[in-house]
KOLKEBA-763146 format. One line per field, with one value per residue: residue in one letter; x, y, z of N, C-alpha, C, O, CB in turn. Coordinates in steps of 0.02 Angstrom, whole numbers. Glycine has a CB too. Example, Ala and Ser with C-alpha at 12.3 -4.5 7.8 and 13.67 -1.06 7.14 Angstrom:
% residues 2
aa <- [a, s];
n.east <- [660, 642];
n.north <- [-284, -112];
n.up <- [390, 354];
ca.east <- [615, 684];
ca.north <- [-225, -53];
ca.up <- [390, 357];
c.east <- [660, 645];
c.north <- [-165, 2];
c.up <- [390, 394];
o.east <- [712, 670];
o.north <- [-166, 57];
o.up <- [423, 402];
cb.east <- [565, 704];
cb.north <- [-224, -30];
cb.up <- [452, 286];
***
This chain:
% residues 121
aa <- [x, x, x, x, x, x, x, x, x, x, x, x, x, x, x, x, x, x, x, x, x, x, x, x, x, x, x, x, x, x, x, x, x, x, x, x, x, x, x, x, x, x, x, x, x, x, x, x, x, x, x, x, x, x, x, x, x, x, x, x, x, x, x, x, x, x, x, x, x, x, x, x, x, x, x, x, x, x, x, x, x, x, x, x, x, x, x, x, x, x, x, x, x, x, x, x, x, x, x, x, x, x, x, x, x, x, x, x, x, x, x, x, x, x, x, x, x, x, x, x, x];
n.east <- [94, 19, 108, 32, -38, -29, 49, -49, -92, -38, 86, 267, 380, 480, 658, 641, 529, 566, 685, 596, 549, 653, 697, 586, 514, 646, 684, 722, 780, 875, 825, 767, 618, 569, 616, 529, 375, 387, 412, 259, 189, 205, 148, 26, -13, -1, 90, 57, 10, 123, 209, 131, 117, 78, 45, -18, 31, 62, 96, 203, 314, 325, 364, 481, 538, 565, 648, 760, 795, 813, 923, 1018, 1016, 1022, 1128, 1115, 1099, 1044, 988, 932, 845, 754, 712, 647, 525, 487, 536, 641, 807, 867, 766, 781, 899, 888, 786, 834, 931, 840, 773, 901, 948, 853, 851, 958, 940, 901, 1014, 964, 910, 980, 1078, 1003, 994, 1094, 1157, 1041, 1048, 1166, 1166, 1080, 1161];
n.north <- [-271, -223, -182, -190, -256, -405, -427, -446, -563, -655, -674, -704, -578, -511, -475, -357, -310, -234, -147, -75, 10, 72, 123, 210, 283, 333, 423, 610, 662, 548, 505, 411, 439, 468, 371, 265, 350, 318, 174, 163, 237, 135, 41, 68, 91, 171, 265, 223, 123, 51, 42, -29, -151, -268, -423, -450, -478, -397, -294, -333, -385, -253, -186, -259, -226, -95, -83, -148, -62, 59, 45, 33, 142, 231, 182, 172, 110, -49, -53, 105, 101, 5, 82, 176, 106, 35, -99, -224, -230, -339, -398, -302, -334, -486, -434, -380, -443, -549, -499, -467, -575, -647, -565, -603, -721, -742, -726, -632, -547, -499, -439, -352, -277, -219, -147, -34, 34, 75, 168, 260, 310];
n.up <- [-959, -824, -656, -539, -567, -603, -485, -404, -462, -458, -519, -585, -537, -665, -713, -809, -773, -672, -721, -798, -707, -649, -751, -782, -701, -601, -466, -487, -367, -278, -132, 9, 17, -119, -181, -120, -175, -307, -312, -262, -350, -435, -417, -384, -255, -77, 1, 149, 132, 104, 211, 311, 410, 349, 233, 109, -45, -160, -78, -21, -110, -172, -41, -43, -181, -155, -41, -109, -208, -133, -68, -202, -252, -155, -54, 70, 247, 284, 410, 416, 296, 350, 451, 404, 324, 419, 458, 500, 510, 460, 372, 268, 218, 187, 83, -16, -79, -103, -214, -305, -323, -393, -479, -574, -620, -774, -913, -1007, -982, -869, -939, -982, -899, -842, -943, -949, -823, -843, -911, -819, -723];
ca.east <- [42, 31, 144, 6, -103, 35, 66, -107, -115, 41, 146, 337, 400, 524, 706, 616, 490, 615, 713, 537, 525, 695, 704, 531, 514, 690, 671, 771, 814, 884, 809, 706, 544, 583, 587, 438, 354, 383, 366, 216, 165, 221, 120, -22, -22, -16, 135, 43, 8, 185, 240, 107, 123, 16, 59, -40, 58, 77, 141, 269, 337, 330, 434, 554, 580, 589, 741, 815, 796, 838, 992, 1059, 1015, 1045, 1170, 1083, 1088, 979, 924, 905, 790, 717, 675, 600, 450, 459, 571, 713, 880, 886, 700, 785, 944, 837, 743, 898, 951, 795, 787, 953, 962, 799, 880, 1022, 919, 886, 1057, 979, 866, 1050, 1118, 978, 987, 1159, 1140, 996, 1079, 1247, 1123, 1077, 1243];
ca.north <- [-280, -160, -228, -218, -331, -439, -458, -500, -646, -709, -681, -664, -495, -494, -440, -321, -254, -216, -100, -45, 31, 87, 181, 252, 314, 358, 489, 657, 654, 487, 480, 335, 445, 479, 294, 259, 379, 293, 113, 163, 250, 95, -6, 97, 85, 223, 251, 204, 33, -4, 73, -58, -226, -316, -478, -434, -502, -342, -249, -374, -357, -179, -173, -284, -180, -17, -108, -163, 5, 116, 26, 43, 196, 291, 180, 176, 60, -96, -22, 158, 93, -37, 117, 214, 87, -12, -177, -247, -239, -431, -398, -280, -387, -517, -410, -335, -502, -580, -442, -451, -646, -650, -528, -650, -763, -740, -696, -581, -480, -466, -398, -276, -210, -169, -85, 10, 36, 111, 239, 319, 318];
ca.up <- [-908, -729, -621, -488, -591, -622, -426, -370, -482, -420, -574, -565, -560, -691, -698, -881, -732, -629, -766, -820, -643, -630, -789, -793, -620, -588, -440, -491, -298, -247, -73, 13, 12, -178, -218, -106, -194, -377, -317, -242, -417, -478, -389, -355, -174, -62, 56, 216, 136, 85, 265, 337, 427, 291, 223, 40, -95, -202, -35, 27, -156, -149, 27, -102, -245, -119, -27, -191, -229, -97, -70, -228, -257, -100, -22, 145, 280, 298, 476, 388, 234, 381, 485, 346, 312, 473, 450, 540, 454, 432, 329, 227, 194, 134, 24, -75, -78, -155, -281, -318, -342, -444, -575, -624, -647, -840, -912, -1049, -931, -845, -980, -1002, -826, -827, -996, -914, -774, -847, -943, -765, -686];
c.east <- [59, 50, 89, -41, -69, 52, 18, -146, -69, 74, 192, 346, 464, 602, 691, 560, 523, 652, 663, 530, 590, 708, 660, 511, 595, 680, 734, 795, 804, 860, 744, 631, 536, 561, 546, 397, 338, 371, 303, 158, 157, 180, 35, -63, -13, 59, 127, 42, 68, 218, 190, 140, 85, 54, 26, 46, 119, 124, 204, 331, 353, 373, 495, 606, 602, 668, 797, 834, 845, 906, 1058, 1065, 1035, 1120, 1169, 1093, 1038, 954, 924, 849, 756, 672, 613, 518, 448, 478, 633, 759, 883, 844, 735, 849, 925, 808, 766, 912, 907, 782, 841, 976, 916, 810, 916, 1000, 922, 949, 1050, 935, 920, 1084, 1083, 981, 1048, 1182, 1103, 1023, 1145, 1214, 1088, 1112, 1249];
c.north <- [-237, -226, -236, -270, -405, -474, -487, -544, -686, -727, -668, -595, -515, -461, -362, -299, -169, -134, -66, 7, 81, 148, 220, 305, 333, 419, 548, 654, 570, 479, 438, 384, 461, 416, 263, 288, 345, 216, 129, 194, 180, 30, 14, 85, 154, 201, 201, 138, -21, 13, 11, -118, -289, -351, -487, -441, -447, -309, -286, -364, -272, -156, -175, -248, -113, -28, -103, -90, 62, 89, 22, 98, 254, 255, 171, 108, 18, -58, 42, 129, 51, 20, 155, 189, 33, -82, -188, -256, -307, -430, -365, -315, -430, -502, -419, -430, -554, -577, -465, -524, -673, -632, -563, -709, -785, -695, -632, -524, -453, -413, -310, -230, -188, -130, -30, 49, 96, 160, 289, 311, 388];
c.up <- [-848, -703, -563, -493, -596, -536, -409, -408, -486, -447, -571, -567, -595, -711, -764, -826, -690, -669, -785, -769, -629, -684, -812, -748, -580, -538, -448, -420, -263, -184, -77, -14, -83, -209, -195, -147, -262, -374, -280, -293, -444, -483, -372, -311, -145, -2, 116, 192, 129, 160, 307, 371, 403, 235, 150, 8, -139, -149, -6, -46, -188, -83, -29, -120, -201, -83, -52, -199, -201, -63, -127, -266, -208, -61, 44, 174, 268, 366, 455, 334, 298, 420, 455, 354, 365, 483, 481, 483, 415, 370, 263, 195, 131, 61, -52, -83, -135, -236, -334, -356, -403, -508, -605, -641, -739, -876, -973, -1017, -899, -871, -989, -950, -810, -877, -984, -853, -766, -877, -889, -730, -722];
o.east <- [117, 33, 95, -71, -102, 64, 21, -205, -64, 104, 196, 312, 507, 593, 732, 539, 515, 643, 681, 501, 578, 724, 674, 493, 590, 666, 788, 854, 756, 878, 699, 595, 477, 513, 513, 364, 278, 334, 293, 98, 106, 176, -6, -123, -16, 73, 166, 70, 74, 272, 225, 197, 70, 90, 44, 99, 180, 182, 246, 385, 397, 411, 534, 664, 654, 722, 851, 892, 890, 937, 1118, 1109, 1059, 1163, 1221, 1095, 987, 897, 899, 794, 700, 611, 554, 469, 409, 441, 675, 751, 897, 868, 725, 843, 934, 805, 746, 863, 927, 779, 828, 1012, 935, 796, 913, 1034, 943, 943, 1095, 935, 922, 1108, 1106, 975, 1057, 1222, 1125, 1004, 1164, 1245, 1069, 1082, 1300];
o.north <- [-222, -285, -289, -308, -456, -534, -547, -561, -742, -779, -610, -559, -537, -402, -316, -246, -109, -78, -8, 57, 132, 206, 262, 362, 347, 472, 537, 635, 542, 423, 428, 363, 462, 405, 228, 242, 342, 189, 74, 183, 166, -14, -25, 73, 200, 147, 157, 94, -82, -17, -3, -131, -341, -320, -540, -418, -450, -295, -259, -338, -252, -108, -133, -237, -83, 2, -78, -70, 94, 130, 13, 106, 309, 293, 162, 57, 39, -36, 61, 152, 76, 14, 161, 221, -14, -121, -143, -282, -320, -454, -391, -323, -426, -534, -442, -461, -585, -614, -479, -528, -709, -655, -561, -749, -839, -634, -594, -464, -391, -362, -253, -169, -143, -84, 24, 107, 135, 212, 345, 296, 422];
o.up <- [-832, -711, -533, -455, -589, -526, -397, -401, -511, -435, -552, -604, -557, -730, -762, -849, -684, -645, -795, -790, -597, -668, -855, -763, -520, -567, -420, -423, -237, -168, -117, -59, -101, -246, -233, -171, -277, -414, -255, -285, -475, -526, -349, -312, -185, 24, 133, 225, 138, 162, 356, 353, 431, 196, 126, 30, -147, -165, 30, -34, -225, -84, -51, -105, -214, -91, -39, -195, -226, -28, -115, -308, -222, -40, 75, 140, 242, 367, 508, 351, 296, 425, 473, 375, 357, 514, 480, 427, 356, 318, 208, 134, 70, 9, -105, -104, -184, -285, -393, -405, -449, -563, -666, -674, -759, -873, -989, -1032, -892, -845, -996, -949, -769, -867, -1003, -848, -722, -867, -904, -678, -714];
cb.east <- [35, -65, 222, -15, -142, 104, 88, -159, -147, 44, 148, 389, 416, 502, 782, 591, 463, 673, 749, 476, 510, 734, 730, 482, 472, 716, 652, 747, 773, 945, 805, 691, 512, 651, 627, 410, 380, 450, 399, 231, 214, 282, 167, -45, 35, -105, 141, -22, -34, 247, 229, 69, 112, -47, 40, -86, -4, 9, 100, 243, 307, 259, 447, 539, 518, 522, 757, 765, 736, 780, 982, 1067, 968, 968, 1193, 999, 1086, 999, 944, 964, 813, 759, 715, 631, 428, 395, 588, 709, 961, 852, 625, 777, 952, 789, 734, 997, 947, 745, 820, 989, 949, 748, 929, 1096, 868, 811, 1106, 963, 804, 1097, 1121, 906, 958, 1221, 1107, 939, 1095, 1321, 1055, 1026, 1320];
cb.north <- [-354, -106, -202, -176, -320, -372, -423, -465, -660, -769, -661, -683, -428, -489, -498, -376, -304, -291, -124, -92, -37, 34, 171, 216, 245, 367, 476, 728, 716, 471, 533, 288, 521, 499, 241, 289, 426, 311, 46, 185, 297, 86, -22, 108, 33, 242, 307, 234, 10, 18, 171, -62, -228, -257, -519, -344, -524, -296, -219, -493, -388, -157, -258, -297, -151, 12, -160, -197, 24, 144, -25, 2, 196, 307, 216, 195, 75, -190, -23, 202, 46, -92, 153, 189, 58, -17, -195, -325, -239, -511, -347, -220, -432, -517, -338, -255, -520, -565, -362, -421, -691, -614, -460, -670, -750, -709, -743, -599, -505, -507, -444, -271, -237, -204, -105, -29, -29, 76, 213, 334, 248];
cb.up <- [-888, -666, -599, -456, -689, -660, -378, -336, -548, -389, -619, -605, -487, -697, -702, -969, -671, -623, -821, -826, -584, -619, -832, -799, -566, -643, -365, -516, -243, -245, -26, 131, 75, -187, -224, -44, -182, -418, -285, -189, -462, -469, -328, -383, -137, -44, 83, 257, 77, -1, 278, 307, 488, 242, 279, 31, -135, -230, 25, 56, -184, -135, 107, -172, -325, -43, -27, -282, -218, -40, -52, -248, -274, -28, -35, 146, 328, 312, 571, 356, 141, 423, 513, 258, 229, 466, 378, 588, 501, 493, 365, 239, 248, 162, 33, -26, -4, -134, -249, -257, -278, -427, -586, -588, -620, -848, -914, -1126, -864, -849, -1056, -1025, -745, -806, -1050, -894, -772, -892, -995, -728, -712];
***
């Protein structure tokens, strides 16, 4: 199912989205506007909307995964990825955090994302 159809009917996002997103959209250049760029493919939103102050469902999940993202992909600060799309460090804390807690949830989606995972290392 599209993950953006998937958000605005208020269905989990998946730790098997997540890897879907990670190993499909992989940006050849790790930077934030790189992985904006692919969750925003991913999501089919438009920068400005995930860069917004809008409280939509799909885009607050979309900040998320870009956090998740651009933190463990680039390595960046919470107040660098916060500055990027407009969030206070704490926001982006959180995010990675949410993300990050959500995935271990299901210990065989675990398994698959650090199988997935060790295949783009």
């Amino acid at each position: 199912m599209n993950l953006a159809k998937k958000i605005r009917r208020g269905e989990f996002i998946t730790q098997k989205d997540l890897v879907v997103i990670k190993r499909e959209f992989t940006p050849k250049k790790k930077t934030l506007e790189g992985i904006a760029e692919i969750v925003c493919r991913a999501l089919s939103i438009n920068l400005e909307a995930l860069k917004a102050k809008n409280s939509k469902r799909e885009l607050v999940i979309g900040r998320q995964i870009f956090s998740y993202l651009a933190r463990e992909y680039t390595g960046s600060t919470f107040k660098t990825i916060g500055s990027f799309i407009g969030l206070d460090h704490s926001t982006i804390s959180y995010s990675v955090k949410k993300i990050r807690d959500n995935r271990d949830l299901d210990i065989i989606l675990k398994k698959y994302y650090y199988d997935v995972e060790r295949e783009l290392k």
